[in-house]
TORKOL-4160 file (C-alpha; in steps of 0.2 Angstrom, whole numbers, padded with zeros to 4 digits, m for minus):
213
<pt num="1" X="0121" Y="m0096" Z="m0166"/>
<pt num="2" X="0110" Y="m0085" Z="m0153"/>
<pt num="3" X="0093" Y="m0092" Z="m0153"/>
<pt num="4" X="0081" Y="m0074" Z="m0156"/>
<pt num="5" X="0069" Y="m0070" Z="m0141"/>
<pt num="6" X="0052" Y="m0068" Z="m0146"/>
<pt num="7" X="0044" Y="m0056" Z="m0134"/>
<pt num="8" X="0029" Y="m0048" Z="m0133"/>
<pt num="9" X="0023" Y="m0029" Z="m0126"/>
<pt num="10" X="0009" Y="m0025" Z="m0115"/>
<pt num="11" X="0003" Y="m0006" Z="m0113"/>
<pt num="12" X="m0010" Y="0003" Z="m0115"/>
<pt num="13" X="0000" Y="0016" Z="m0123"/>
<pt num="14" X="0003" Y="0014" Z="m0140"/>
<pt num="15" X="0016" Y="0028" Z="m0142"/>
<pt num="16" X="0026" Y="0020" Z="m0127"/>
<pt num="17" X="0025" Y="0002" Z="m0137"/>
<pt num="18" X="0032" Y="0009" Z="m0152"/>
<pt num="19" X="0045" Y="0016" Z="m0142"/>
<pt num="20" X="0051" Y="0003" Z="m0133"/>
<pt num="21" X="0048" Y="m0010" Z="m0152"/>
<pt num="22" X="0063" Y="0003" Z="m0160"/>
<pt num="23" X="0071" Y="m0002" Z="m0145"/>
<pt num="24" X="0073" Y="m0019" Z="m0145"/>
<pt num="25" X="0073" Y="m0018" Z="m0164"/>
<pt num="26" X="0091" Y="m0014" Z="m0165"/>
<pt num="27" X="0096" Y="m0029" Z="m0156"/>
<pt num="28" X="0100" Y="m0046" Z="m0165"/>
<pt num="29" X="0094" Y="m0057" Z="m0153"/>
<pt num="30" X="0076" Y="m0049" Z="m0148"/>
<pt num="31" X="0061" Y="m0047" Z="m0158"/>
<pt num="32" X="0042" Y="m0043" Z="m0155"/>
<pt num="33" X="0032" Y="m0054" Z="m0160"/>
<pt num="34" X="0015" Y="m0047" Z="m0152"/>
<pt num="35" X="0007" Y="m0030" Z="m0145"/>
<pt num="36" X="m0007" Y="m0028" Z="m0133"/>
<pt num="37" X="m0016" Y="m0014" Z="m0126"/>
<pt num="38" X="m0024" Y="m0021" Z="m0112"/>
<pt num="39" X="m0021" Y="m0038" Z="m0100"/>
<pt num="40" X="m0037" Y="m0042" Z="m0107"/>
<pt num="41" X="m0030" Y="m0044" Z="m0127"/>
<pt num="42" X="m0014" Y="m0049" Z="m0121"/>
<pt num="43" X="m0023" Y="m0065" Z="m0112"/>
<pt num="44" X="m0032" Y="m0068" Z="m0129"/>
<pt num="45" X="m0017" Y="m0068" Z="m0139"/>
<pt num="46" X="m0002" Y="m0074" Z="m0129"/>
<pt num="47" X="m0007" Y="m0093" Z="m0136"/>
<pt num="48" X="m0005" Y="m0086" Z="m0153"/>
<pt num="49" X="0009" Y="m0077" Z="m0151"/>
<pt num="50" X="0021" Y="m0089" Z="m0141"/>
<pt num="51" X="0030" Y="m0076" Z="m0133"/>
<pt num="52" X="0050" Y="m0080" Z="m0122"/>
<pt num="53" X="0047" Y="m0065" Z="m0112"/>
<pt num="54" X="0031" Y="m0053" Z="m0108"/>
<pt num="55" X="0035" Y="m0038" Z="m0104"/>
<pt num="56" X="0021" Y="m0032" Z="m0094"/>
<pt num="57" X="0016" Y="m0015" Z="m0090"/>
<pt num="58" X="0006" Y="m0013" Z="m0073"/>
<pt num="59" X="m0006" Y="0002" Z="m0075"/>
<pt num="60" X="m0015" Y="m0001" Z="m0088"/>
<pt num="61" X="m0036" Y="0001" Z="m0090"/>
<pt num="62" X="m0048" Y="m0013" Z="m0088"/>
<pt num="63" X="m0041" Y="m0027" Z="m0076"/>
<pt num="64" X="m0023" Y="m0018" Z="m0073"/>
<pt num="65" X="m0005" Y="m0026" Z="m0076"/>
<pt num="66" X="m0007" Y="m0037" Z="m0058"/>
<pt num="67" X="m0021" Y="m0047" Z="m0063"/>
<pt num="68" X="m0016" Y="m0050" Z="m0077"/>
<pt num="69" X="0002" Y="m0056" Z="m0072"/>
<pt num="70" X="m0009" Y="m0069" Z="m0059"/>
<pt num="71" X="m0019" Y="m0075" Z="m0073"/>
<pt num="72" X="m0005" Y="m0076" Z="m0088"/>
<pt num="73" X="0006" Y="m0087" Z="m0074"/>
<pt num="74" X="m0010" Y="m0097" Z="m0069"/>
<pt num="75" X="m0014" Y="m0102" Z="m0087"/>
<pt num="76" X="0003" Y="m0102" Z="m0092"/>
<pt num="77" X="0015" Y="m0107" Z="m0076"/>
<pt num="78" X="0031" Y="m0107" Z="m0089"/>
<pt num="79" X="0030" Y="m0089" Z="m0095"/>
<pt num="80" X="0042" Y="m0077" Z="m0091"/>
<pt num="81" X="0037" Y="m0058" Z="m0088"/>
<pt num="82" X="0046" Y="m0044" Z="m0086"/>
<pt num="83" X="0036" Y="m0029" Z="m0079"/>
<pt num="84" X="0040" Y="m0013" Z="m0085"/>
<pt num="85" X="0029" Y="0002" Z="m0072"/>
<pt num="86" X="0031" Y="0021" Z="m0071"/>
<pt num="87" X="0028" Y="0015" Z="m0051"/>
<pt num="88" X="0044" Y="0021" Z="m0041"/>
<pt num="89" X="0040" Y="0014" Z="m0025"/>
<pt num="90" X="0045" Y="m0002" Z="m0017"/>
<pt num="91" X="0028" Y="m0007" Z="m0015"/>
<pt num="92" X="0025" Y="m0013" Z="m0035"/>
<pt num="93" X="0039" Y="m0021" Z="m0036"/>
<pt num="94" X="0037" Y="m0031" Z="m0019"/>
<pt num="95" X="0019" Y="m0035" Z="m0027"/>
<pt num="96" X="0025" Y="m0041" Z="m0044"/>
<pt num="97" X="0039" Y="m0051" Z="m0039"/>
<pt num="98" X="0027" Y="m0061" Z="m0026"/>
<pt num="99" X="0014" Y="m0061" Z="m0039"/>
<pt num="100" X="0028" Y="m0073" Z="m0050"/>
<pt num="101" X="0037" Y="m0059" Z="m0060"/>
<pt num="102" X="0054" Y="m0061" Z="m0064"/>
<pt num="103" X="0059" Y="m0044" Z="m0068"/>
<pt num="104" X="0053" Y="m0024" Z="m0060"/>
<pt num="105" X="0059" Y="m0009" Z="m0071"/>
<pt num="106" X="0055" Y="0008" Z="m0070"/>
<pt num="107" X="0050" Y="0015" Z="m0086"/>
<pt num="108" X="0063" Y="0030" Z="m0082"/>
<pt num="109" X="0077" Y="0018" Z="m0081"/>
<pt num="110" X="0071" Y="0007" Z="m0098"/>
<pt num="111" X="0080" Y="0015" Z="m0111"/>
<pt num="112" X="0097" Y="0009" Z="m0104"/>
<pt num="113" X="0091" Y="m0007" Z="m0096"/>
<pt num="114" X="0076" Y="m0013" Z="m0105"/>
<pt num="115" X="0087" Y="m0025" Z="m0116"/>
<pt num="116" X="0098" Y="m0034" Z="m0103"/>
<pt num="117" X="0083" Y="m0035" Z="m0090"/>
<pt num="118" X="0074" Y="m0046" Z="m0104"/>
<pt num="119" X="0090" Y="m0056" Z="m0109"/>
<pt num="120" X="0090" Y="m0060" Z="m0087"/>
<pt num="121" X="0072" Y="m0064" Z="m0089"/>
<pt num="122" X="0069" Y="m0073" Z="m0103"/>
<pt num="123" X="0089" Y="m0086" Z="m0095"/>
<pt num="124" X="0079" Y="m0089" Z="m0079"/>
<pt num="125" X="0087" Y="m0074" Z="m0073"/>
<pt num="126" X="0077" Y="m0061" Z="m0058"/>
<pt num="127" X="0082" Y="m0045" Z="m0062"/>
<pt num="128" X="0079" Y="m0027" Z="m0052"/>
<pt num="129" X="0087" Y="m0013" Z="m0054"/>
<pt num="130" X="0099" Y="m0009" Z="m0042"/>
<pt num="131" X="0092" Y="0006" Z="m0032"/>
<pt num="132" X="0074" Y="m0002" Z="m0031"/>
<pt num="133" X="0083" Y="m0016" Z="m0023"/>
<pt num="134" X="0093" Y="m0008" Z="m0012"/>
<pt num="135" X="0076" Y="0001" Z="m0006"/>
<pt num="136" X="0071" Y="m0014" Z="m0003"/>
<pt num="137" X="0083" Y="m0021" Z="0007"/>
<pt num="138" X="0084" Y="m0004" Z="0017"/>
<pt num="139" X="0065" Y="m0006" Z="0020"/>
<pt num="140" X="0067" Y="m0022" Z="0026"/>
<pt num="141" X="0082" Y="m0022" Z="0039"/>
<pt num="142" X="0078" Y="m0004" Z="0046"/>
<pt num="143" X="0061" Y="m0003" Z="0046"/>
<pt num="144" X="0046" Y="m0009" Z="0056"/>
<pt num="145" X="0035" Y="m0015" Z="0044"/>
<pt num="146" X="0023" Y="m0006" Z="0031"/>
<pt num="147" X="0005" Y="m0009" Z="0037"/>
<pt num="148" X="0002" Y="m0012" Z="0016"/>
<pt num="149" X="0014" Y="m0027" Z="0020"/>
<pt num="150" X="m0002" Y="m0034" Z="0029"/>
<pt num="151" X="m0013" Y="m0033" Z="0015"/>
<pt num="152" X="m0015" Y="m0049" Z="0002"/>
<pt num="153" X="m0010" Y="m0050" Z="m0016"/>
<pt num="154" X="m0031" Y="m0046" Z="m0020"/>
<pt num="155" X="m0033" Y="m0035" Z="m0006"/>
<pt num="156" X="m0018" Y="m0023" Z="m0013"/>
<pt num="157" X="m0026" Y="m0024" Z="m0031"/>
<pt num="158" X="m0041" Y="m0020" Z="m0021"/>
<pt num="159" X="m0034" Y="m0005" Z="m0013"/>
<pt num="160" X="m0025" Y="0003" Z="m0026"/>
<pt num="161" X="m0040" Y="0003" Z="m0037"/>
<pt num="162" X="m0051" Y="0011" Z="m0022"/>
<pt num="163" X="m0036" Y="0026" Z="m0021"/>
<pt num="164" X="m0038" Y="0028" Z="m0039"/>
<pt num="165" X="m0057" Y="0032" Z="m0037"/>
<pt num="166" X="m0064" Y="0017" Z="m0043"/>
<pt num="167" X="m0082" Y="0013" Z="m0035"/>
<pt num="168" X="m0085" Y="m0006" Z="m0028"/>
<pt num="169" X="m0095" Y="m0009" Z="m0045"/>
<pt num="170" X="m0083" Y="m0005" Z="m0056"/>
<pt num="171" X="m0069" Y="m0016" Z="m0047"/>
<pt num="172" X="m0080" Y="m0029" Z="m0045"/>
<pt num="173" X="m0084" Y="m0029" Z="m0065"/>
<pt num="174" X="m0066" Y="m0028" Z="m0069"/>
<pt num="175" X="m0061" Y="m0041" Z="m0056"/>
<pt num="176" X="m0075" Y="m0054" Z="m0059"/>
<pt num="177" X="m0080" Y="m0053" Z="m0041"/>
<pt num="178" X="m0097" Y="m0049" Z="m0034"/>
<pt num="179" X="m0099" Y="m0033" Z="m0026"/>
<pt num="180" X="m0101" Y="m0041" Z="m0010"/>
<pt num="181" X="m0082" Y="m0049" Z="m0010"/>
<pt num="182" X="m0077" Y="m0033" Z="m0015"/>
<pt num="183" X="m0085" Y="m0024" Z="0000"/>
<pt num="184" X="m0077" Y="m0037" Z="0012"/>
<pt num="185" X="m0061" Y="m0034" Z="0004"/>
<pt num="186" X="m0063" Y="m0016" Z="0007"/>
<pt num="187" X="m0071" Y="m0019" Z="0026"/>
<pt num="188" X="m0053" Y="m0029" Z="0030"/>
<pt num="189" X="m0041" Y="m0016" Z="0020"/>
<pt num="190" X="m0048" Y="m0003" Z="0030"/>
<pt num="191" X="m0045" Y="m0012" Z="0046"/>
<pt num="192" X="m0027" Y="m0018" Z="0042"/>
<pt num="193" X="m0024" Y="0000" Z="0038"/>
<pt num="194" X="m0033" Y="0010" Z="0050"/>
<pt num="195" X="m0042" Y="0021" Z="0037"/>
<pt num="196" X="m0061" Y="0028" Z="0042"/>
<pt num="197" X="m0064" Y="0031" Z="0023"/>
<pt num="198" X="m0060" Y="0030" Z="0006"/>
<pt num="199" X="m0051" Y="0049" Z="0009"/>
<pt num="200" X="m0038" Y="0041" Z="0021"/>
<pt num="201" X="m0036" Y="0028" Z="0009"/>
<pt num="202" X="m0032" Y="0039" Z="m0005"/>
<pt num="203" X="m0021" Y="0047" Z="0007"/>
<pt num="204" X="m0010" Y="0032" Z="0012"/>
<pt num="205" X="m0007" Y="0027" Z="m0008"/>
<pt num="206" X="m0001" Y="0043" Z="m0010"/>
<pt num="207" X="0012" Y="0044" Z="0005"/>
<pt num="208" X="0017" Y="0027" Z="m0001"/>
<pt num="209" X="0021" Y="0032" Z="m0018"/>
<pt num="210" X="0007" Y="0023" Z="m0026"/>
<pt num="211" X="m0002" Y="0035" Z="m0032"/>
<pt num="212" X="0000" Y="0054" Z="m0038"/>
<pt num="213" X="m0007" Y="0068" Z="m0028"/>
């Protein structure tokens, strides 16, 4: 008899929750056991929940989907999360998986690949879809190195949240740094990236595919 999965969904989207529970729902071996709208909630519950697999959405509000990924593996080193972005980009992925995620799939790719990519997370399993990680490999053998390759797990975070338009208050609040940190952080991204200003910042997320234009 096949032990049931229990999993539990973090988005801020409840529509894209729902979605993704009628999913799962018609599967015998998987069952969600716990929502969340933010990393936040999803921190507070997980205990209570006792979730095999988290699948994690990565931009959400508040502390965002990598933070929360550092702090649910830092609590909990045994859980098992399964990140499920709209990002496209090779960046994300490369991020997440560093950060200790087991699985990257795009929300475009979900509805046929949702339920094996949780069964390959929740065995032990890495799981990436095959044309991110042929990207990937691409990037790594023919290229000569992204300059965001350069920046640290926080220093990423940091940047993404400054392309997004965030001031150095708010990510500091979100991030439980002091604002100080938070301008240091800034001070070094700029200088691994060769930006002047928050502009060319803006500017490299969105050739990278970080962000929309």
């Amino acid at each position: 008899m096949n032990q049931t999965l229990r999993i539990m969904l973090v988005d801020d989207h409840a529509v894209v929750r729902m979605g993704f529970r009628l999913l799962l729902d018609t599967t015998n071996d998987l069952r969600v056991v716990g929502e969340c709208g933010s990393g936040e909630e999803a921190l507070k519950c997980f205990a209570e929940v006792a979730p095999d697999v988290v699948v994690l959405d990565l931009s959400m509000g508040g502390m965002g989907g990598l933070e929360t990924l550092s702090r649910l593996l830092a609590k909990w080193p045994a859980v098992r999360v399964l990140v499920l972005s709209a990002h496209e980009d090779t960046a994300h992925p490369r991020r997440a998986l560093a950060a200790g995620a087991l699985g990257y799939l795009t929300k475009r790719s979900a509805a046929d690949a949702l339920i094996e990519a949780i069964r390959q997370v929740a065995a032990g399993k890495l799981f990436l879809e095959p044309a991110l990680a042929q990207e990937i490999v691409v990037e790594q053998v023919g290229s000569q190195g992204n300059p965001l390759e350069a920046l640290s797990a926080r220093e990423f975070e940091v940047f993404v949240m400054l392309a997004r338009g965030k001031s150095v208050a708010d990510i500091a609040e979100v991030l439980f740094l002091s604002p100080r940190t938070v301008g240091t952080h800034l001070y070094n991204i700029k200088q691994k990236l060769g930006a002047g200003n928050s502009a060319e910042l803006t500017l490299i997320a969105i050739r990278n595919g970080l962000i929309d234009a």
